[in-house]
ZABAMAR-99603 format. One record per residue (C-alpha): residue in three letters; x, z, y. Coordinates in steps of 0.25 Angstrom, whole numbers, plus 5000, padded with zeros to 4 digits. Example, Ala and Ser with C-alpha at 12.3 -4.5 7.8 and 13.67 -1.06 7.14 Angstrom:
! ZABAMAR-99603
Ala504950314982 Ser505550294996 
***
This chain:
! ZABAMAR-99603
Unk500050005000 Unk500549965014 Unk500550065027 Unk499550025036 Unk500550015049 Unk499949995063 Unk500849885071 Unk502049955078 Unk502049915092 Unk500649985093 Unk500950105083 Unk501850225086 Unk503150245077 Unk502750345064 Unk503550475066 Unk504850485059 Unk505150535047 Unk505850675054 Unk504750695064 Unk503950685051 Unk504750775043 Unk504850855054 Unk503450875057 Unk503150915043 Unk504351015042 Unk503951085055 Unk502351095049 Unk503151175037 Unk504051255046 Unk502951315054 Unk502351345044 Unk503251465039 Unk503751485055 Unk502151505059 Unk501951585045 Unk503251675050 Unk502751695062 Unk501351725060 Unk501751825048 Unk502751885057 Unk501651915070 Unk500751965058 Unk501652065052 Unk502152115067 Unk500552125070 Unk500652215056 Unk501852285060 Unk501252315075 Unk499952355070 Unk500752465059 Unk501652515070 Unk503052465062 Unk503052605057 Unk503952675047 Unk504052525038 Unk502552505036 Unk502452405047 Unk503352315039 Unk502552345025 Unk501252325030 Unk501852175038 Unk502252155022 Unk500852175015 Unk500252105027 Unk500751965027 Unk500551955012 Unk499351975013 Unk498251855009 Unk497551855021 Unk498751875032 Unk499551765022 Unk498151665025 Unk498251705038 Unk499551685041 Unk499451535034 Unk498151515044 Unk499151535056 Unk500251465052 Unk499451325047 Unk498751335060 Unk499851325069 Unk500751255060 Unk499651155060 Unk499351135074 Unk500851135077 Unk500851025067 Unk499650935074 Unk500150955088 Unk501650925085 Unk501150785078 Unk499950755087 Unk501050775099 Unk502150695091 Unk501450565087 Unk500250565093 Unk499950435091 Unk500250425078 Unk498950525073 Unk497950415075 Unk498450305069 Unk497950285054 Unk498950195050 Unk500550235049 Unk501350265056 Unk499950345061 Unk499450485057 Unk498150425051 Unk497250535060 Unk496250415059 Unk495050385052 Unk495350325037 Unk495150165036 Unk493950215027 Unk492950315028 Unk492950315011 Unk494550385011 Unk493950495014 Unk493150515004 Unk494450474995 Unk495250605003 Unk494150684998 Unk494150644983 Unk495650624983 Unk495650774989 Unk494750824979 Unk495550764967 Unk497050774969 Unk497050934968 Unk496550914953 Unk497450784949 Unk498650864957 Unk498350994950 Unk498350914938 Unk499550874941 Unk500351004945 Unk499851064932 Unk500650944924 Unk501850964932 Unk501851124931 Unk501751154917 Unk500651264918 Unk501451324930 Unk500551364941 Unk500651294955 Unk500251394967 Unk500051384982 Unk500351484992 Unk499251454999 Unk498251434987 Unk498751574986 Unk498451624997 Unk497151575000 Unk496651634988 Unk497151764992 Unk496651765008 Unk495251825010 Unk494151715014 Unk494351755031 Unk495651695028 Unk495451595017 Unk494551495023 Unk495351455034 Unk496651465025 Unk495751355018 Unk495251285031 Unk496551255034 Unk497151215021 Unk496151105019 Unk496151055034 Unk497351085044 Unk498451095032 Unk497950945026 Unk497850895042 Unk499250945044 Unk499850905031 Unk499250765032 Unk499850755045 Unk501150775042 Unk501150715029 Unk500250585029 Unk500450565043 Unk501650595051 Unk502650595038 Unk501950495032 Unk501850385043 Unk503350415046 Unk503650395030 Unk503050265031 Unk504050215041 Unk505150215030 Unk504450205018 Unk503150125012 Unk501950185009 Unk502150234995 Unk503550304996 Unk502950355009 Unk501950425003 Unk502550504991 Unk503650545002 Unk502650585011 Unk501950654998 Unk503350714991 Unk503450795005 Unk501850845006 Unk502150884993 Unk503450954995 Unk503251025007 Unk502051094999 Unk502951154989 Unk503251274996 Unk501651324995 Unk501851284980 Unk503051374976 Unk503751244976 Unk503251224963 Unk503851054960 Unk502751034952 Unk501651044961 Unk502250914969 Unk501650814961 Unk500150854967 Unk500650874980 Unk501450734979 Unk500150664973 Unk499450724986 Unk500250674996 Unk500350534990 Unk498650524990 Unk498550595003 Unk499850485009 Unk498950365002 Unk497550415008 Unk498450415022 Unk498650285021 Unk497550225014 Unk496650255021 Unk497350265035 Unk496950385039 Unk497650535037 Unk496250615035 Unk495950565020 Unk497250635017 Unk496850735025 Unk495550755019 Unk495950745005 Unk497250835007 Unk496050945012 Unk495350925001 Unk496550954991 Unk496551074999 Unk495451114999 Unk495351104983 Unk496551224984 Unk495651294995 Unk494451314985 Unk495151374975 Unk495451494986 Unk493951534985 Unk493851494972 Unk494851604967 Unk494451724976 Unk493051684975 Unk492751684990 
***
């Protein structure tokens, strides 16, 4: 399949590589710099409240942020601002890039048809259970965790539903972004459309291996995402298929939270 490309002279350059790398890597760093930061200003607000006395200030900041609900909280925070940093830096960086739906744009653009939706949707709805087939092959009987799936499980519903909210709508939003759209769009100015998407996919799946315990054999599901979510991209023109069917996979996790706990 060939990359729709606009004509040069009318379209602005795709971002390089670096910028893209870049972008991504910032989107993980803040990450862990916001989650210091907020953990740190919730264990002074502990401290400050328990007076720093004779060591139990320090204890008390301990059992606090391993909490369930301070952990969600503190996950809230983070993917909030690390999300809106995110947005704004690539709004204010290539602006003009964000509506176009063909490559070198963002894909911020209706698809070229109505129908890819409902394709996002089923694909969404069916890749969990291929993928899970999949990781079960490659594990052995070994189980795969995620942090996160952990810790929803464990927050109370206050914090549970908009740990979910977010999970299925600003995490895919930002993720598809970075990965379908700014890495993606620069991927496809050195290499053609296949090798650009498994390089695209090989990273999404990588960068989620921390969350996994870096567990190798959870890659191949991850890498099978990334591929389908790269073709929906540039099928159908448009970044919001992927969007929605990256939510939808989400979402699959998601319900298992309320499932287990019985919420």
């Amino acid at each position: 399949m060939e990359a729709p490309r606009l004509d040069s002279a009318f379209t602005p350059a795709a971002p390089s590589l670096w910028a893209a790398l870049g972008l991504i890597a910032l989107y993980f760093l803040l990450q862990y710099l916001v989650g210091a930061v907020v953990g740190l200003l919730v264990g002074l607000t502990v401290g400050l409240l328990h007076g720093f006395r004779h060591g139990e200030a320090l204890a008390q900041i301990q059992q606090w942020l391993v909490q369930p609900d301070v952990n969600a909280l503190m996950v809230i925070l983070t993917l909030l601002i690390t999300a809106s940093v995110t947005l704004l830096l690539a709004r204010r960086r290539w602006p003009a890039l964000w509506p176009l739906p063909a490559p070198p744009g963002f894909g911020f653009a209706a698809p070229a048809q109505p129908g890819y939706y409902a394709l996002a949707f089923a694909l969404g709805l069916m890749l969990p259970f291929l993928g899970g087939l999949l990781t079960q092959w490659f594990a052995q009987g070994h189980e795969v965790s995620q942090d996160i799936k952990q810790l929803g499980a464990a927050a109370s519903p206050l914090l549970r539903f908009p740990l979910a909210l977010l999970v299925v709508t600003v995490g895919p939003l930002v993720e598809e972004l970075l990965f379908r759209g700014v890495l993606f769009s620069s991927a496809l100015r050195y290499a053609p459309p296949g090798v650009a998407m498994f390089i695209t996919a090989a990273l999404f799946a990588c960068v989620h291996l921390p969350d996994l315990g870096f567990l190798w054999y959870a890659l191949p599901n991850l890498l099978v995402l990334g591929m389908v979510l790269a073709w929906l991209r540039l099928a159908s023109g448009s970044v919001w298929p992927a969007v929605l069917a990256h939510g939808v996979n989400n979402a699959l996790a998601v319900v298992s939270w309320f499932l287990v706990t019985g919420s």
